[in-house]
Each structure stands twice: as C-alpha cells, then as structure tokens.
N, C-alpha and C positions, 0 to 999 in steps of 0.2 A: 756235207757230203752225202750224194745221195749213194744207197746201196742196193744192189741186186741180186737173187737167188734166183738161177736158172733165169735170167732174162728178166722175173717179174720183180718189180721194185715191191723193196721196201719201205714200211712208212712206219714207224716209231711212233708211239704215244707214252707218258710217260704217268700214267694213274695205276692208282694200286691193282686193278682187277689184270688189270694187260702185263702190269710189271710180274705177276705170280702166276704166269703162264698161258695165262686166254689171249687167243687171238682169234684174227677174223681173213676171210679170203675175198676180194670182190674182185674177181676177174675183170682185167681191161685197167683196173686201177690198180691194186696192189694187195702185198700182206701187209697187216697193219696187225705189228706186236710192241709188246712191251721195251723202253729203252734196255732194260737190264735183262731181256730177251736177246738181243741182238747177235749173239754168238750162240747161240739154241739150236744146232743142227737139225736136232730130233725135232724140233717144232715147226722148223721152216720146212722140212719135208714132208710133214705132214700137212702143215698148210698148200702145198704147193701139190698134193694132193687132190684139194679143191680143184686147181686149175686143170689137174688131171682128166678128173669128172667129166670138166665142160667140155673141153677136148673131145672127148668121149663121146658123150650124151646128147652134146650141143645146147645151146644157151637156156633156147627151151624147158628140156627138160631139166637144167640146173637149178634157173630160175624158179620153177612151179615145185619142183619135188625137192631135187637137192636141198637148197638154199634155206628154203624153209623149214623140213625138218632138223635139218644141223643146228641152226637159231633154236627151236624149239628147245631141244634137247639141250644146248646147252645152260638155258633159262632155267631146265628142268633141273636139272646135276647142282645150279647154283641156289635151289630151295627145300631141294631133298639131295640129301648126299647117298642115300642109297642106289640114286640113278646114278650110272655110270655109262657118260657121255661117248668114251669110246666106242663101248659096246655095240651102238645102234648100226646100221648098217651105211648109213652113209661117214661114217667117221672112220669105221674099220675096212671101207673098199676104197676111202681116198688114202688110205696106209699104205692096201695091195697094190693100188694101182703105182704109188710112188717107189715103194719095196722094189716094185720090177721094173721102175724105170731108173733106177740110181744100181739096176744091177744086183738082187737083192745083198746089199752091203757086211759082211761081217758083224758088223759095230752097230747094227739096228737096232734101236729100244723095242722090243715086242711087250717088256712089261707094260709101258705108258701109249707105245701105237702099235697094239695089234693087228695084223693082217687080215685075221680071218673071225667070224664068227664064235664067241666064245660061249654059246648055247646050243 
C-alpha cells in the first residue's frame, strides 16, 4: 500500500539508520523514512518541510544550497554528535515553514524540530 503525507508519497526503507529516525526529502519523488517511522508525525512534518523550501525558493536554489547543506550537516551530526543537525538553518526554517503551514499546531515538537534559530 502505498502512502501519502500531504500529497507527497511515502517511501519506507527498512535499515537501521532510517528505522532510528533519519530520513531524507527528494522533492518530485518522495520522503523516504524508516518502516518503524511510519506513524512519525513529527518527522514527516519536518520532512515535508523540505518540500516547503522548494516551494519556496524553487528547485534552483534547493538543489545548490538547500539540499546540499542539509546532506552535509547531517553526515556531520552522524561523526560528531556534538553537531546538532537541527540547529543549522535549513533544517530549523523547513520546521517554520511547516509550523505555519499545518497552522502552527499545539502538539509540535519544538524539543526535536525547532522553528527558529537556537543561537
């Protein structure tokens, strides 16, 4: 079965890094999380975030700026755990952008998907 969050499909993988909460955004094709993610509100809004950006910014500058520091950063967070991938600015403006598109919701994790710059 397949499944959708806000129109963008989902796509399941089922290895240890995706199952313990990493995921990935490729606009046009889907979010691609963990199977034991699946029911992750907080993570699929975040993700869906991403598609926010492109929206946004247009493909362009998703492609060349976005995309590429989000990857970075999260490579970073997985060799030094003192980096803290939220943090960076494209991870904490695809929060805001989702926050205020879902209405900013009650029930938002701000601990794990901060909205706004935490420096």
């Amino acid at each position: 079965m397949i499944q959708y969050f806000e129109g963008i499909r989902i796509i399941t993988l089922n290895t240890r890094r995706f199952n313990r909460g990493s995921a990935i955004t490729i606009p046009g094709v889907g979010i691609f999380l963990g199977l034991k993610q699946i029911n992750n509100t907080d993570l699929k809004r975040h993700e869906f975030g991403h598609i926010l950006q492109k929206r946004q910014k247009g493909a362009l500058f998703f492609w060349i700026r976005i995309a590429p520091l989000s990857l970075w950063s999260a490579f970073l967070s997985s060799v030094n755990k003192s980096h803290i991938h939220m943090h960076i600015r494209t991870e904490w403006s695809a929060n805001k952008l989702s926050y205020n598109y879902f209405k900013q919701p009650a029930n938002w994790n701000f601990k794990d998907y901060p909205v706004q710059s935490p420096h």
